[in-house]
N, CA, C and O atoms as a Tinker XYZ file with bonds, in Angstrom:
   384  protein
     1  N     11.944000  -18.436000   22.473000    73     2
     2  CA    10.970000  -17.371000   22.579000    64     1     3
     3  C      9.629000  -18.000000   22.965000    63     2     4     5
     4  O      9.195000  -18.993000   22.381000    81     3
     5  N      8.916000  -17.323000   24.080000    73     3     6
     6  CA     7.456000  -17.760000   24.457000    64     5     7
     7  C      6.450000  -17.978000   22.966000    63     6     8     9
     8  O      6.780000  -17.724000   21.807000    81     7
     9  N      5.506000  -18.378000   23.335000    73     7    10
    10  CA     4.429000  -18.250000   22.442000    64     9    11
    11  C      3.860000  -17.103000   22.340000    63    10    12    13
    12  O      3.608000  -16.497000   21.299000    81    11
    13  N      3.632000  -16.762000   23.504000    73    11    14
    14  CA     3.135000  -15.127000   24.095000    64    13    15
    15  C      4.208000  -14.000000   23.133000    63    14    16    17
    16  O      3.709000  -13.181000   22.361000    81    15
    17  N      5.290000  -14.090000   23.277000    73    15    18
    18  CA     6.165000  -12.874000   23.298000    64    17    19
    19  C      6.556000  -13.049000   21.419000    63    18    20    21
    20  O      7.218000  -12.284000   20.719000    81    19
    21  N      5.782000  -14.477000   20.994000    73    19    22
    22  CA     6.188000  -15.019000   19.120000    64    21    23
    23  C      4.788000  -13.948000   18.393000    63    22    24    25
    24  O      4.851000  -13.014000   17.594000    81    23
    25  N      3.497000  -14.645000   19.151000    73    23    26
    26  CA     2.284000  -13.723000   18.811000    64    25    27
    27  C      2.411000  -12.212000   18.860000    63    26    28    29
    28  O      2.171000  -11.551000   17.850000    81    27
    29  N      2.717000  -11.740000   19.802000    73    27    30
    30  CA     3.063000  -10.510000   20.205000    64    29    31
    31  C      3.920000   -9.666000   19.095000    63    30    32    33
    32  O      3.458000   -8.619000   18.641000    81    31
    33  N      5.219000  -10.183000   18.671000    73    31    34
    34  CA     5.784000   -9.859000   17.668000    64    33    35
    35  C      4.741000   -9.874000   16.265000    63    34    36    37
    36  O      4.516000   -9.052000   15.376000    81    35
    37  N      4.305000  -11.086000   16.533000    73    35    38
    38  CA     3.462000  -10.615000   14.996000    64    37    39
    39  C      2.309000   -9.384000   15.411000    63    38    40    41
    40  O      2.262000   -8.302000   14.826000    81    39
    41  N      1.606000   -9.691000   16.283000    73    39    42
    42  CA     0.528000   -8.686000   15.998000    64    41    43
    43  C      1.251000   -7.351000   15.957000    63    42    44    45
    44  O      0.637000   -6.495000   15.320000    81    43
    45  N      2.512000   -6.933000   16.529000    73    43    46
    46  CA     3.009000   -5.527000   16.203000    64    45    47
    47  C      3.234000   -5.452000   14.695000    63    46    48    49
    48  O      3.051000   -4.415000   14.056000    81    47
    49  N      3.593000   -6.472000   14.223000    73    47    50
    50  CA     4.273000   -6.304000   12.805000    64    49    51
    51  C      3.274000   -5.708000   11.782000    63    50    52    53
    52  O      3.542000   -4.878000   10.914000    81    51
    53  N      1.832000   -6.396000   12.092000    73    51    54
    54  CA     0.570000   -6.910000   11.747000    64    53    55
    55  C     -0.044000   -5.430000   11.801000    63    54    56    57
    56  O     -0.755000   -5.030000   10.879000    81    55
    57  N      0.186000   -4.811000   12.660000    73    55    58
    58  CA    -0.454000   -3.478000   13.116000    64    57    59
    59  C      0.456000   -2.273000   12.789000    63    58    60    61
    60  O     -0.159000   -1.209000   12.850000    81    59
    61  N      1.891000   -2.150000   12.426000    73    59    62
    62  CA     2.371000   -1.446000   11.617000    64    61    63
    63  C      2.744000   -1.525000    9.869000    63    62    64    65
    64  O      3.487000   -0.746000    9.272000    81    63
    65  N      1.951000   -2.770000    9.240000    73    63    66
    66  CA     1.727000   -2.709000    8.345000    64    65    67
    67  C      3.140000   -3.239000    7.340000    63    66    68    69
    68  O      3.304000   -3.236000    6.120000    81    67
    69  N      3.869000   -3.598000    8.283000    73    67    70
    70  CA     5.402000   -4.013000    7.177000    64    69    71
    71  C      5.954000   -2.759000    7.125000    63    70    72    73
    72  O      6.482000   -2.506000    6.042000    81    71
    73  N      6.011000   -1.658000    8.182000    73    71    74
    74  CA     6.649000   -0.672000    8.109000    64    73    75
    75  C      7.233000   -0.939000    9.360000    63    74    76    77
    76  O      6.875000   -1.686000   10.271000    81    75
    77  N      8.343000   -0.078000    9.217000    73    75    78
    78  CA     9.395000    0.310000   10.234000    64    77    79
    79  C      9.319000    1.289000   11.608000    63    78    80    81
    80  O      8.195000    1.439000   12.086000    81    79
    81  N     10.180000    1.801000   12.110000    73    79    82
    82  CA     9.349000    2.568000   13.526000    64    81    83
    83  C     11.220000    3.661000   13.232000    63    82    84    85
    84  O     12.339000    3.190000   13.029000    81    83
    85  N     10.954000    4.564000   13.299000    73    83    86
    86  CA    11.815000    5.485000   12.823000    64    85    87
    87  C     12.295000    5.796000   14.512000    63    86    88    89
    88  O     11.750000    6.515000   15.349000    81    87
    89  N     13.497000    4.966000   14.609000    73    87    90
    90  CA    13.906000    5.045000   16.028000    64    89    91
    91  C     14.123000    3.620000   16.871000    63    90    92    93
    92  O     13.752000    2.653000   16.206000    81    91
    93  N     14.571000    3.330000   18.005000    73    91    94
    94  CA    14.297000    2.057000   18.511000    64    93    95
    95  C     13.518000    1.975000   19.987000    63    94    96    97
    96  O     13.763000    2.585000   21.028000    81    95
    97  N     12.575000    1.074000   19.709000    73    95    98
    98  CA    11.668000    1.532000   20.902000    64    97    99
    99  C     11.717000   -0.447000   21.650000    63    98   100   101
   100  O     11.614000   -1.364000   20.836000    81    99
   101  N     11.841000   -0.693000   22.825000    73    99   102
   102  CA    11.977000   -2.124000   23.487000    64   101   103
   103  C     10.936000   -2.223000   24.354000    63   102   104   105
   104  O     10.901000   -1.359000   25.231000    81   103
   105  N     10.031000   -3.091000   24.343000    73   103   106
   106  CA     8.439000   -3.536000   24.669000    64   105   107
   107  C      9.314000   -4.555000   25.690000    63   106   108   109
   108  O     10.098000   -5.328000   25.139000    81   107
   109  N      9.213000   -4.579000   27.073000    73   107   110
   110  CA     9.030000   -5.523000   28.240000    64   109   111
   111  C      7.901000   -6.172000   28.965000    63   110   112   113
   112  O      7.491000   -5.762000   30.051000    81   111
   113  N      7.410000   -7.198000   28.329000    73   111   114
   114  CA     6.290000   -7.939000   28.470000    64   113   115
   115  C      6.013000   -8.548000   29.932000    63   114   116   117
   116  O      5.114000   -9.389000   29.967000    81   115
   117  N      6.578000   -8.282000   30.996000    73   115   118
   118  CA     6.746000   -8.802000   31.971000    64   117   119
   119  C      7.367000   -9.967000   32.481000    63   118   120   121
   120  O      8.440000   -9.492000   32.853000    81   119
   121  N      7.409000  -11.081000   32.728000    73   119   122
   122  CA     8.329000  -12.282000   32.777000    64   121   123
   123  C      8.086000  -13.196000   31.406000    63   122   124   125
   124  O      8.492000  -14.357000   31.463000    81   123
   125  N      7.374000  -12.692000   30.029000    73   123   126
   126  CA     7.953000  -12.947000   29.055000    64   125   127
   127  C      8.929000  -12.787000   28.074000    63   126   128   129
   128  O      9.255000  -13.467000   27.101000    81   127
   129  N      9.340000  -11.690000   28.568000    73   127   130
   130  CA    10.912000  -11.557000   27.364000    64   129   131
   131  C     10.217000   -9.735000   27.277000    63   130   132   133
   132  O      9.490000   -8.927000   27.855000    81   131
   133  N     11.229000   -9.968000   25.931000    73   131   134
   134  CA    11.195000   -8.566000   25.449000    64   133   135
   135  C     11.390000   -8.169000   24.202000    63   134   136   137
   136  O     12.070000   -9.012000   23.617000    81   135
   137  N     11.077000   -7.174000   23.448000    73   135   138
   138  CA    11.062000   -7.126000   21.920000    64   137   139
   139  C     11.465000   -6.132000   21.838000    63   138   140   141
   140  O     11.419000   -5.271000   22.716000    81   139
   141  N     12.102000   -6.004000   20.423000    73   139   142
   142  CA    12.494000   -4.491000   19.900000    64   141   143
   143  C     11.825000   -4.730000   18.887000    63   142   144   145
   144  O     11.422000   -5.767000   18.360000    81   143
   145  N     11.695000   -3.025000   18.526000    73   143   146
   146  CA    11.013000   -1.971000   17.218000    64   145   147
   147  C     11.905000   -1.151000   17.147000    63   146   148   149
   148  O     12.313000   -0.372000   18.008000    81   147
   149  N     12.406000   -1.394000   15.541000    73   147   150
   150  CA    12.898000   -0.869000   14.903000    64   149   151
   151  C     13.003000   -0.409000   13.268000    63   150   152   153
   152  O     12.350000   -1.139000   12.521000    81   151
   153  N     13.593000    0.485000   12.744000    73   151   154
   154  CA    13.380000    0.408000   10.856000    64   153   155
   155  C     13.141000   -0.945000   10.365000    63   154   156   157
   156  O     12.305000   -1.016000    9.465000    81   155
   157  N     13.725000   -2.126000   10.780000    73   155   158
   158  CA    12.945000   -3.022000   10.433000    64   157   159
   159  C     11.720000   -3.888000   10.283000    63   158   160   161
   160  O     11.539000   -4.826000    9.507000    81   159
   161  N     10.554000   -3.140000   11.607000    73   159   162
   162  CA    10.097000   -3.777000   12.059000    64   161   163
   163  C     10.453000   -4.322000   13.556000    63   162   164   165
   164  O     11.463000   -3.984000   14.175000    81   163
   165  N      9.119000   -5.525000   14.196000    73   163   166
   166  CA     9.524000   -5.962000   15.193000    64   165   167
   167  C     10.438000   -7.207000   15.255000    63   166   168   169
   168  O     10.664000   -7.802000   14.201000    81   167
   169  N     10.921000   -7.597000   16.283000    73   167   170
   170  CA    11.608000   -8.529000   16.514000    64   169   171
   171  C     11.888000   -9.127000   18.114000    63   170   172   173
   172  O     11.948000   -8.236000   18.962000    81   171
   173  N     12.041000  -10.356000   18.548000    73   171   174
   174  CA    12.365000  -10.688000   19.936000    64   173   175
   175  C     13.943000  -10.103000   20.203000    63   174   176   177
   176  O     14.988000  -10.491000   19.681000    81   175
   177  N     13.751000   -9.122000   21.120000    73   175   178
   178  CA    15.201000   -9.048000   21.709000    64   177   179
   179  C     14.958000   -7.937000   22.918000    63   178   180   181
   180  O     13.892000   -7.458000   23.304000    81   179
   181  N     16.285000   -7.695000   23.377000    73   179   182
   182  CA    16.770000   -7.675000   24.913000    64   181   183
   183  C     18.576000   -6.048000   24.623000    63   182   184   185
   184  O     19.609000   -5.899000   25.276000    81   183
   185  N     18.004000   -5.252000   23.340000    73   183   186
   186  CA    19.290000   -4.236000   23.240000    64   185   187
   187  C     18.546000   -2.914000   23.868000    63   186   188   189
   188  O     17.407000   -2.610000   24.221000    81   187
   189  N     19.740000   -2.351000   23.809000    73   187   190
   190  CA    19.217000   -0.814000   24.061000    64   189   191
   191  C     18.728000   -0.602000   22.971000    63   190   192   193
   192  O     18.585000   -1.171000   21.889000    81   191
   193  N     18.355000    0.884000   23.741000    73   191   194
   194  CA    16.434000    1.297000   22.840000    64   193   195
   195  C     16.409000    3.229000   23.135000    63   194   196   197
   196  O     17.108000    3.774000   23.990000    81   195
   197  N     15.674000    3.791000   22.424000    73   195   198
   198  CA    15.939000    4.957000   22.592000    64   197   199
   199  C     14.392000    5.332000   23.904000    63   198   200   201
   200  O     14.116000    6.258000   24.667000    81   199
   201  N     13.733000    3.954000   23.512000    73   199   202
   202  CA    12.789000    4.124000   24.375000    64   201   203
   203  C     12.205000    2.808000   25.167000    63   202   204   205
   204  O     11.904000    1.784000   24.553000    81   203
   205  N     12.089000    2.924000   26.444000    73   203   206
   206  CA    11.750000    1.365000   26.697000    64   205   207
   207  C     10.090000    1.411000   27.321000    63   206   208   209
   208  O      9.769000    2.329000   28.076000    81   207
   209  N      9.035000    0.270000   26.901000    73   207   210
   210  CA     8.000000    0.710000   27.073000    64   209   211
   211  C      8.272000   -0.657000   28.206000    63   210   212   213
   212  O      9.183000   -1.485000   28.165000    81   211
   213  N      6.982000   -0.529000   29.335000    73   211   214
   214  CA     7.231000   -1.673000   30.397000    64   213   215
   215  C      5.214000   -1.899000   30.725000    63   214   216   217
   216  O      4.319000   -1.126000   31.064000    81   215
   217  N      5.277000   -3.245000   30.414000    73   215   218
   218  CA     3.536000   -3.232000   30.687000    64   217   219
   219  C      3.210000   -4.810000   31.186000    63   218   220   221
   220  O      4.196000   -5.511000   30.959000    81   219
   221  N      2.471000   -5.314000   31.598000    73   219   222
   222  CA     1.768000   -6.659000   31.326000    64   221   223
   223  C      1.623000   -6.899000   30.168000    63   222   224   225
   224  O      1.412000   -6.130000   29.230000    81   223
   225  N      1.801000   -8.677000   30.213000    73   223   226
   226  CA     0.958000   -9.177000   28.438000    64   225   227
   227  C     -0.052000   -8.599000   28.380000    63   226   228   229
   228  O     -0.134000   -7.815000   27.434000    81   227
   229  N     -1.186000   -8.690000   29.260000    73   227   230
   230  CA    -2.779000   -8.313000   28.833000    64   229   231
   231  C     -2.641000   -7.039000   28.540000    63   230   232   233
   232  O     -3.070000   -6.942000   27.390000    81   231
   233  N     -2.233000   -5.818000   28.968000    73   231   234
   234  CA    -1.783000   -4.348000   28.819000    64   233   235
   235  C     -1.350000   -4.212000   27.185000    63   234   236   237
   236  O     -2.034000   -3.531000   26.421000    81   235
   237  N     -0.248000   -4.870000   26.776000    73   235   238
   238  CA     0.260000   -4.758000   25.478000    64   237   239
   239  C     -0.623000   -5.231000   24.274000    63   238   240   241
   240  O     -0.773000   -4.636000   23.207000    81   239
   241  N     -1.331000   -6.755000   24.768000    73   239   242
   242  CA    -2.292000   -7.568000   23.895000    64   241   243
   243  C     -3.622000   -6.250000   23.442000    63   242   244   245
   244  O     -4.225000   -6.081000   22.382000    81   243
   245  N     -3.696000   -5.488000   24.792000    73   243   246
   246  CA    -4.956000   -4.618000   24.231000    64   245   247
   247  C     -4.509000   -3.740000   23.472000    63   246   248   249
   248  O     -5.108000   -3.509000   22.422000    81   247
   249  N     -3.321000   -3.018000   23.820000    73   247   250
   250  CA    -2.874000   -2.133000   22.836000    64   249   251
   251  C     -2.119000   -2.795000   21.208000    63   250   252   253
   252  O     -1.722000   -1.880000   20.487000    81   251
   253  N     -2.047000   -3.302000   21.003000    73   251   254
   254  CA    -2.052000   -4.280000   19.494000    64   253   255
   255  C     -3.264000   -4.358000   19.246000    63   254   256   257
   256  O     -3.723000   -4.049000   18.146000    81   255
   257  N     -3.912000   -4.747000   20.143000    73   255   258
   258  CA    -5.415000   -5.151000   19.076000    64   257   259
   259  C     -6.037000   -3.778000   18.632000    63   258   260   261
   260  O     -6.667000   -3.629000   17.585000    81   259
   261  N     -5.753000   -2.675000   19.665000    73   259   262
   262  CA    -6.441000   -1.533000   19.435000    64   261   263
   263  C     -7.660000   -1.256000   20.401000    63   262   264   265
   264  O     -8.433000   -0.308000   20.261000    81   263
   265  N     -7.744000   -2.404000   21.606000    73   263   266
   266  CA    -8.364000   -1.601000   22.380000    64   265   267
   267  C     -8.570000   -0.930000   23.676000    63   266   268   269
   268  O     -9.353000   -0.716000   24.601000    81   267
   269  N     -7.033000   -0.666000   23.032000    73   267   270
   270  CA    -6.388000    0.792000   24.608000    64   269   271
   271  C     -5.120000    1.430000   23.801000    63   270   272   273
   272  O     -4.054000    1.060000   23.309000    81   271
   273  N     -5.823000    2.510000   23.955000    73   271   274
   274  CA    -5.130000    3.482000   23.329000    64   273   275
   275  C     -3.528000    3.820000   24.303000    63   274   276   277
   276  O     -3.529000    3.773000   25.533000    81   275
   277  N     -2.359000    4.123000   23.550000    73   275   278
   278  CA    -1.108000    3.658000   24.239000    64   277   279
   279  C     -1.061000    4.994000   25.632000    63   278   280   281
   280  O     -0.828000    4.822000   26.829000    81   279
   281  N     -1.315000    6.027000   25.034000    73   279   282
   282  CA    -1.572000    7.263000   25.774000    64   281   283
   283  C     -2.322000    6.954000   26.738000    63   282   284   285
   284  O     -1.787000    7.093000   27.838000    81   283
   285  N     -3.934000    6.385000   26.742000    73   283   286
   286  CA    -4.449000    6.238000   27.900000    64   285   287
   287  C     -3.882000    5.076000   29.093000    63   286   288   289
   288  O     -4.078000    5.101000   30.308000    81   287
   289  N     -3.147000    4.111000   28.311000    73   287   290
   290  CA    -2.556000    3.134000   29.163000    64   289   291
   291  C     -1.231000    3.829000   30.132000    63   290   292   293
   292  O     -0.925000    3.615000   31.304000    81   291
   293  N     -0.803000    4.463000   29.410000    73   291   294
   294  CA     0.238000    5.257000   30.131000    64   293   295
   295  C      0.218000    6.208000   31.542000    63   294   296   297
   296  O      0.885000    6.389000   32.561000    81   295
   297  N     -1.412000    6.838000   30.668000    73   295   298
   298  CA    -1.866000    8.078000   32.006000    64   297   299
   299  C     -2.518000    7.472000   33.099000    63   298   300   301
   300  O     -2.700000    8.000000   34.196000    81   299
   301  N     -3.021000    5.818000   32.592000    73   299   302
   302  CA    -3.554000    5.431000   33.808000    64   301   303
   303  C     -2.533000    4.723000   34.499000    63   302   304   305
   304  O     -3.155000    4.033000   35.307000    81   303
   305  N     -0.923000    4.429000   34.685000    73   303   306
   306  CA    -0.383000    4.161000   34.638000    64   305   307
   307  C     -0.084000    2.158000   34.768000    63   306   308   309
   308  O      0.357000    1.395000   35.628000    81   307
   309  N     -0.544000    2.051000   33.595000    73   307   310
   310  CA    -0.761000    0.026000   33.070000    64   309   311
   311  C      0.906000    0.701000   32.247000    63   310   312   313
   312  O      1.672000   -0.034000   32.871000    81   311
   313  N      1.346000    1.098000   31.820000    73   311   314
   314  CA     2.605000    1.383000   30.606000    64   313   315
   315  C      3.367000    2.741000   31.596000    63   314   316   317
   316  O      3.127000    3.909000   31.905000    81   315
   317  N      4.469000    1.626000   31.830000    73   315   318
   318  CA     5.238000    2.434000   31.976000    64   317   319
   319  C      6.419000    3.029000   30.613000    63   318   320   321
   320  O      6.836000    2.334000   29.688000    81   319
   321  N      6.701000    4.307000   30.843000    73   319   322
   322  CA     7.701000    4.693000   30.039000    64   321   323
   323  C      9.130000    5.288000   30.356000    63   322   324   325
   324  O      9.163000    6.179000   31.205000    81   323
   325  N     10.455000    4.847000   29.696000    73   323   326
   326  CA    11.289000    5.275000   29.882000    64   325   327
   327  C     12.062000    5.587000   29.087000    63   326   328   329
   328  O     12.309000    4.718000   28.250000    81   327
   329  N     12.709000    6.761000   28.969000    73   327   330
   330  CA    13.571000    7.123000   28.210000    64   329   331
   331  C     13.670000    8.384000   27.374000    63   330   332   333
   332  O     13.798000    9.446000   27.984000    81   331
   333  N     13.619000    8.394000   25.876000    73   331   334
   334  CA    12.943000    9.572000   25.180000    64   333   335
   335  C     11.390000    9.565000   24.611000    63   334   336   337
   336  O     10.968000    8.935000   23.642000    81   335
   337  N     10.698000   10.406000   25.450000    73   335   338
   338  CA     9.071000   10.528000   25.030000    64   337   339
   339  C      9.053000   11.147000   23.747000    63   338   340   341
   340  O      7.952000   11.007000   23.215000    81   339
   341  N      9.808000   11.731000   23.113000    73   339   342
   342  CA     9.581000   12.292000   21.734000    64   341   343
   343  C      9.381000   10.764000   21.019000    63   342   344   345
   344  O      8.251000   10.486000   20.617000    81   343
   345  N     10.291000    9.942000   20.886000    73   343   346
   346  CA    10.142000    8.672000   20.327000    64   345   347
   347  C      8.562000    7.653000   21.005000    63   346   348   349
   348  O      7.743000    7.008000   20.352000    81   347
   349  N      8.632000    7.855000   22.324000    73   347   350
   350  CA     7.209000    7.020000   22.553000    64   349   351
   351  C      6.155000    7.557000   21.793000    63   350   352   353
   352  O      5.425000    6.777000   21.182000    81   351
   353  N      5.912000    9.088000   21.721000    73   351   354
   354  CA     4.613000    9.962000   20.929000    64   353   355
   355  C      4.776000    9.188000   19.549000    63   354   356   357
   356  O      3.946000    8.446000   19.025000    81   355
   357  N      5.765000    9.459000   19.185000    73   355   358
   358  CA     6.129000    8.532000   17.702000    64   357   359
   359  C      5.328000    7.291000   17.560000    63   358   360   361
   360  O      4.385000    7.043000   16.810000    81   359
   361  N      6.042000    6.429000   18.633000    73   359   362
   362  CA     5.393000    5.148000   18.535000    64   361   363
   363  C      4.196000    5.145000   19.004000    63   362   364   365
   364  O      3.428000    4.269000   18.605000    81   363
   365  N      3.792000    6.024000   19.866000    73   363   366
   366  CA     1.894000    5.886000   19.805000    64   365   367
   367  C      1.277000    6.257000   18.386000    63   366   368   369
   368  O      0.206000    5.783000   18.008000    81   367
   369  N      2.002000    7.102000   17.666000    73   367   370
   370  CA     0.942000    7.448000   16.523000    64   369   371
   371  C      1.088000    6.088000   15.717000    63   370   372   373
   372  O      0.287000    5.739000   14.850000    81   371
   373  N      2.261000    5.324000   16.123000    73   371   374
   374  CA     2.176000    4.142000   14.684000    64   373   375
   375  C      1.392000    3.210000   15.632000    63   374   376   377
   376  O      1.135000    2.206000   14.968000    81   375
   377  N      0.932000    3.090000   16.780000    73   375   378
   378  CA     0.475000    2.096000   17.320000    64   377   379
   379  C     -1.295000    2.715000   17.441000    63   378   380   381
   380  O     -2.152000    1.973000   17.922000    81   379
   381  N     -1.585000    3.880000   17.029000    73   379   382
   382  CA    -2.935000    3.811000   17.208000    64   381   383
   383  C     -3.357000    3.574000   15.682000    63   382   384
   384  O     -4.544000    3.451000   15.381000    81   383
């Protein structure tokens, strides 16, 4: 696993608080790998997902830290989305 895509996992973990994500949602970091969110928390991996989010590191890094909101990254289109949007809305509310 990158360094990029090890940090990354934590700051999601870090920013949902040791809670879980009710559903499975897969973060594609660009030619760093890829992560899943799930009831457990995050983790590095590469499964199906009920939702797959697709962005740059710098794109994702702002949205972890909190400063880009996941919605506006989306409408400006930096985040792409695929799959079920009922689950992305989900995961924007645990990610803002």
């Amino acid at each position: 696993m990158s360094d990029t895509l090890t940090a990354a996992v934590a700051a999601l973990n870090e920013k949902m608080g040791g809670e879980g994500f009710d559903g499975t949602a897969k973060f594609v970091m660009g030619d760093e790998g890829s992560m899943i969110v799930d009831s457990n928390g995050a983790r590095e991996g590469d499964g199906d997902a009920d939702v797959t989010l697709t962005a740059d590191v710098e794109t994702f890094q702002e949205i972890f830290e909190g400063g880009l909101n996941p919605t506006a990254a989306f409408m400006s289109g930096k985040l792409k989305i695929d799959g079920d949007m009922g689950a992305a809305m989900r995961l924007a509310s645990v990610l803002a």
